[in-house]
C-alpha positions in Angstrom: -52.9 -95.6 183.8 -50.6 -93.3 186.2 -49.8 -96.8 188.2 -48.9 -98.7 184.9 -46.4 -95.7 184.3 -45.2 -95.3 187.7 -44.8 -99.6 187.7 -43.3 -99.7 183.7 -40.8 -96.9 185.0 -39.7 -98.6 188.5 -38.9 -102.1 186.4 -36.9 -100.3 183.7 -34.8 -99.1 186.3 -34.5 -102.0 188.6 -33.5 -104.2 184.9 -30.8 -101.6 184.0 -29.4 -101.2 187.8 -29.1 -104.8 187.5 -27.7 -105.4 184.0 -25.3 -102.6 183.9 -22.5 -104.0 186.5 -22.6 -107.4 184.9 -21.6 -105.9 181.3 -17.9 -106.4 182.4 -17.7 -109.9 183.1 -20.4 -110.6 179.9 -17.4 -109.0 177.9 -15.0 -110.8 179.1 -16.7 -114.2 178.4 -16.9 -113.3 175.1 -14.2 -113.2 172.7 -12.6 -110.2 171.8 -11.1 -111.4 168.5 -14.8 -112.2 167.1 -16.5 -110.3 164.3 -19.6 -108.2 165.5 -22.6 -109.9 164.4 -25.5 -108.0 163.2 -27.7 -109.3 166.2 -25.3 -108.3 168.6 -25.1 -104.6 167.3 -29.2 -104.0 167.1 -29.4 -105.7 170.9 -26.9 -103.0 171.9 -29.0 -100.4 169.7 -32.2 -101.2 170.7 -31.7 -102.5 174.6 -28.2 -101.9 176.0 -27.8 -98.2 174.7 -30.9 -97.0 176.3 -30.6 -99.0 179.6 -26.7 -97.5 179.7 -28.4 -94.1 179.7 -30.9 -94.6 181.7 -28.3 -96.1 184.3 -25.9 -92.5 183.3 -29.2 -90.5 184.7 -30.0 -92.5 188.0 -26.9 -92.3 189.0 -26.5 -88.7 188.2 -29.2 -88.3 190.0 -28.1 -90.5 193.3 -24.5 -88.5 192.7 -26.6 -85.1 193.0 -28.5 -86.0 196.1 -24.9 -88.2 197.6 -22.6 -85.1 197.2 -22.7 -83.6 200.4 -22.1 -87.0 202.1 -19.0 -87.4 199.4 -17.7 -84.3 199.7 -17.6 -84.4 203.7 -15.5 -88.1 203.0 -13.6 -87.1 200.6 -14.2 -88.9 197.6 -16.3 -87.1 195.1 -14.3 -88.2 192.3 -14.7 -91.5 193.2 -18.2 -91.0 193.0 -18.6 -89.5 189.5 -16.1 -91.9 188.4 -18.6 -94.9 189.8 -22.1 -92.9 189.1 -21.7 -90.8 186.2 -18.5 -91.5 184.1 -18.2 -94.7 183.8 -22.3 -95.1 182.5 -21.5 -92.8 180.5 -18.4 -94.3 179.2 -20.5 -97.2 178.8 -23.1 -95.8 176.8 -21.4 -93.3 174.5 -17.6 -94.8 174.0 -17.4 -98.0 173.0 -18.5 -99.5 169.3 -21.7 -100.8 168.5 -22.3 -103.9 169.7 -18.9 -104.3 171.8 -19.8 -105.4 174.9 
C-alpha cells in the first residue's frame, strides 16, 4: 500500500511539473475575448487549481534546499520569482477558469 502511495505521489508531481509551464502558451491559443464556459471553470477547480499548488510547494521546497547556491550567485529573487511566485500567482490570482 506504502508503494501505491509513494508511486500515486511521484506521478502527481511529474503531471503538474509538466503541465504547469505549458499553461502560458495554452492561454495564448485560446481566445481571450471568449466567455468562460462552465467546463472550463470545474477543469480549473477540480485539476489545474490543485496541480498549481502542488507545483507552488515543490518548488518552495526546491527554492528551500537551492538557496544557498542562489544566494552565493546572486539571484534569489530570480528564484522565488521562478519557484514560488509565479505558482502561486498561477494558482491564487487569476479567475476561475482563465487560463
Amino acid at each position: 500500500m506504502a508503494r501505491t502511495a509513494k508511486l500515486l505521489t511521484v506521478l502527481m508531481l511529474a503531471i503538474s511539473l509538466v503541465m504547469i509551464p505549458g499553461s502560458p502558451a495554452f492561454s495564448a491559443v485560446m481566445g481571450q475575448d471568449e466567455e468562460t464556459s462552465a467546463e472550463e471553470m470545474m477543469a480549473d477547480m477540480l485539476v489545474v487549481r490543485p496541480l498549481g499548488f502542488v507545483s507552488m510547494v515543490v518548488g518552495t521546497v526546491f527554492f528551500v534546499v537551492s538557496l544557498p547556491f542562489s544566494a552565493l550567485g546572486g539571484n534569489v529573487d530570480e528564484a522565488s520569482q521562478k519557484m514560488v511566485k509565479d505558482p502561486a500567482r498561477f494558482t491564487f490570482n487569476r479567475p476561475l477558469g482563465d487560463f
